[in-house]
C-alpha atoms as one frame of an Amber mdcrd trajectory, in Angstrom:
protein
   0.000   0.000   0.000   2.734   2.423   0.741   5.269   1.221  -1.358   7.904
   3.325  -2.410   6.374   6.275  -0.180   7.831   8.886   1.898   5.950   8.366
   5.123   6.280  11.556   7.540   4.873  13.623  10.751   3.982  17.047   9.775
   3.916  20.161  12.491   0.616  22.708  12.273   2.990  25.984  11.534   0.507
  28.161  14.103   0.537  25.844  16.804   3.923  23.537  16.250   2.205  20.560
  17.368   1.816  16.978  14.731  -1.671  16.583  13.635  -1.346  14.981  10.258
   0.965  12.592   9.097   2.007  12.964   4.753   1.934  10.407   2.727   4.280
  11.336  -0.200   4.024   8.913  -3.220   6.276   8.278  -5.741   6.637  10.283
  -9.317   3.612   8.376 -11.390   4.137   7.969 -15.160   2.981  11.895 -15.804
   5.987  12.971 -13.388   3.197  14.059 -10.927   3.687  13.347  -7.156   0.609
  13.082  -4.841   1.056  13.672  -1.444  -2.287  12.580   1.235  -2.205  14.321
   4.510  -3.807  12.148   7.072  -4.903  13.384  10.595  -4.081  11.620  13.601
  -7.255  10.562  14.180  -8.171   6.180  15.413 -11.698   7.238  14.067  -9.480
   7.538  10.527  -8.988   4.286   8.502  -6.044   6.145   6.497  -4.336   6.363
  10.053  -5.346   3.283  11.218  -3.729   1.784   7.522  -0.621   3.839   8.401
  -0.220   2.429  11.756  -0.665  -1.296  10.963   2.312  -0.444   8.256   4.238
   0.885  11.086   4.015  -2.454  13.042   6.014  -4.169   9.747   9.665  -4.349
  10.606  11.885  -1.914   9.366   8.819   0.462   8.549   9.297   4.082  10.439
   7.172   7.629  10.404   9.442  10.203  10.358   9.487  13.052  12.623   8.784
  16.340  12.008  11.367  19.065  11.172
């Protein structure tokens, strides 16, 4: 599902705090990227995906810069 993807915490600029992780895909054949913002929500099944990938070995969320 997240193959190939850039998988990283992003920080609300106003209030510094992670609400959403990004989901940055890879280039598709048009040289578009697509990037999903998810919020940190359990009630979201885009979070809840991104957690269960998170429990696969070797599979990390980056922080936040």
């Amino acid at each position: 599902m997240f193959e190939g993807c850039t998988i990283k915490k992003q920080k609300d600029p106003h209030t510094e705090s992670v609400n959403v992780i990004n989901i940055t895909y890879p280039k598709n054949s048009d040289g578009m990227v697509k990037v999903l913002s998810v919020p940190i929500n359990s009630a979201n099944a885009d979070y809840q995906a991104i957690l269960e990938w998170e429990k696969i070995d070797g599979n990390t969320i980056e922080e936040a810069d």
